[in-house]
N, C-alpha and C positions, 0 to 999 in steps of 0.2 A: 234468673240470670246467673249465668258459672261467675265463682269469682276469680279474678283476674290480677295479674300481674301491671300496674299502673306506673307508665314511666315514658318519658321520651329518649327512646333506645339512643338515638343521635347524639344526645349532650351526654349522657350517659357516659357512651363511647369515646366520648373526648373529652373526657378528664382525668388528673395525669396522678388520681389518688382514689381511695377505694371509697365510694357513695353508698349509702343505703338508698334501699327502698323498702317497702314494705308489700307483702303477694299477696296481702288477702285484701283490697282494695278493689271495690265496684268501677267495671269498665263499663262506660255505654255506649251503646250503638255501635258495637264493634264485632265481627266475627273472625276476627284472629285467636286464638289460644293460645296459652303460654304452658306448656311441661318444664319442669323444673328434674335435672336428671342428675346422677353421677355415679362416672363409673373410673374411675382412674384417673389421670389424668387431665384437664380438661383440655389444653389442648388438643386431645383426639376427638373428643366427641364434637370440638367446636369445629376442625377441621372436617370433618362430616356435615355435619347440618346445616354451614355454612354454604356448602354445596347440592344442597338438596332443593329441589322445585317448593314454593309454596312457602319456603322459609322465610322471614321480614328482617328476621335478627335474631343474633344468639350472640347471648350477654356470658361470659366466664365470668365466673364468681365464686363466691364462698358459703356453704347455707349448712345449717346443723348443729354450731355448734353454741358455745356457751357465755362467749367474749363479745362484746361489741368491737363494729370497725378492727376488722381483723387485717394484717395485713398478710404478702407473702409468707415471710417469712416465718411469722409466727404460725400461720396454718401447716406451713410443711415439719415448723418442728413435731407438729400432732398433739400440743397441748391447748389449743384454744377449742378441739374439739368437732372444726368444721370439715367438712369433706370440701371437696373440687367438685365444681358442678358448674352445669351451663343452664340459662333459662334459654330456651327455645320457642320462638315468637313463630306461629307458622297458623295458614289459612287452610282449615281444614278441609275446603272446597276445592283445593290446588292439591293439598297432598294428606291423606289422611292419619287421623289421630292412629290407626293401627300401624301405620307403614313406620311412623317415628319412634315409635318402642320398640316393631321388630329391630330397625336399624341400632337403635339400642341394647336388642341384647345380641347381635350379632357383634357387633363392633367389641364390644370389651368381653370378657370372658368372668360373669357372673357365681362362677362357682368358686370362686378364691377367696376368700376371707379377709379383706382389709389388705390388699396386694391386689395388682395387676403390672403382670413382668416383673421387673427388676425395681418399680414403683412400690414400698412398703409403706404399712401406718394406715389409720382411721381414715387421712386425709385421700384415702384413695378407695375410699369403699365404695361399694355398689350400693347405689341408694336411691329412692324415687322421693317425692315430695309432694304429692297430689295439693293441689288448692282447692278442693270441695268432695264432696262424697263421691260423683261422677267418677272426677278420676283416679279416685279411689278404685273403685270398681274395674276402670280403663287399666290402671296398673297391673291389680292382683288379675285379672285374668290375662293379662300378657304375658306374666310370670308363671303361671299355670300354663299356657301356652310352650313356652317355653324350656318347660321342667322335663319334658318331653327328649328334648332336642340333645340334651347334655346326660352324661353317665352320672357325673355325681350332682346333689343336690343345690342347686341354687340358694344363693345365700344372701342374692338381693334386700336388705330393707325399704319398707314404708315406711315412712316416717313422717311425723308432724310437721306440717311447713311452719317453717322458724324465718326472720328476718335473712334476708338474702343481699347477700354485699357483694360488689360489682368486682369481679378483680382491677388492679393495677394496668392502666391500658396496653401494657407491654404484651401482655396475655389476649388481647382481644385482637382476635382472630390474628393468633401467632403464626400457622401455618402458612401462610400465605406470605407472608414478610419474611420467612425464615426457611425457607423449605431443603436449601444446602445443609441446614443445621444437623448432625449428626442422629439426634434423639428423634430428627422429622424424616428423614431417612430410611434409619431401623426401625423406628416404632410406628410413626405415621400412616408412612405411603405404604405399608403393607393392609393397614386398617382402611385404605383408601381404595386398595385395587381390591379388595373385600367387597366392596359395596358399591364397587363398579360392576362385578362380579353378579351379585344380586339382585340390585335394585339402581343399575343402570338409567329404567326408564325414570328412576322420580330422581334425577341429577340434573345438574344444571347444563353439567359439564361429559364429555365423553369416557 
């Protein structure tokens, strides 16, 4: 049995300070998967996936680094260590484990180095997080996949799944509450009409 991301995404989502949980916890009798991703931002990526067929929930959070209970602020100054990252709760039957990594490295732009945009610092690196050897595997060949696709070298890491902190609910599923917002605007709805662009059919939405 894969190990799994254990949590009731719902109470999660409504509370108004950042919770742990822990990803390497045995799920049973369940065939959802949970990817653990980041790539800039988390708003963008959550505003994608949030929209994608097959999805349950996508938790923004914090995971990487070296502080407990981290909060905003401290992650964006870039000293506690953690990146932005979203857990991704999705049924692989409804939308498959390859389709949510391609959307992953289409959506952020992988060969930047601790940047994406105008976005600087660790907390915005491109990083994966596999919870078992599988998606170990699932990753490093999506990235090879990938290395293809792009001129200069992908600079994605794999990294060890570390405790993963919920962000602040302000951030859970911001796009959708905010979407006048300037940053949702320039930076978002361009990553949105991307992937309406590509992968139209696994959307929820048009």
């Amino acid at each position: 049995m894969q190990r799994r991301i254990v949590m009731n995404y719902v109470s999660i989502l409504s509370l108004q300070s950042p919770h742990h949980f822990s990803p390497s916890l045995q799920l049973e009798d369940t065939k959802l998967t949970t990817f653990v991703l980041a790539g800039g931002c988390f708003w963008c990526l959550d505003a994608v996936y949030q929209r994608t067929r097959g999805v349950h929930a996508v938790i923004s959070g914090y995971i990487g680094g070296h502080t407990s209970n981290p909060d905003y602020r401290q992650v964006c100054s870039g000293t506690s260590g953690h990146a932005e990252g979203v857990a991704v709760i999705f049924d692989p039957q409804i939308v498959p484990a390859e389709v949510i990594l391609d959307m992953f490295f289409t959506v952020h732009d992988p060969t930047t180095l601790n940047r994406q945009g105008y976005d600087v610092g660790t907390q915005y690196r491109s990083a994966m997080f596999p919870l078992d050897d599988q998606q170990r595997k699932q990753f490093i060949a999506a990235k090879d996949k990938f290395a293809s696709f792009y001129t200069n070298p992908i600079v994605t890491t794999i990294e060890e799944s570390k405790d993963f902190y919920p962000a602040e609910q302000i951030h859970q599923d911001y796009y959708s509450a905010n979407q006048d917002v300037g940053y949702c605007r320039v930076i978002i709805d361009p990553k949105l009409a991307k992937v309406r662009k590509y992968y139209a059919q696994w959307l929820n939405e048009a």
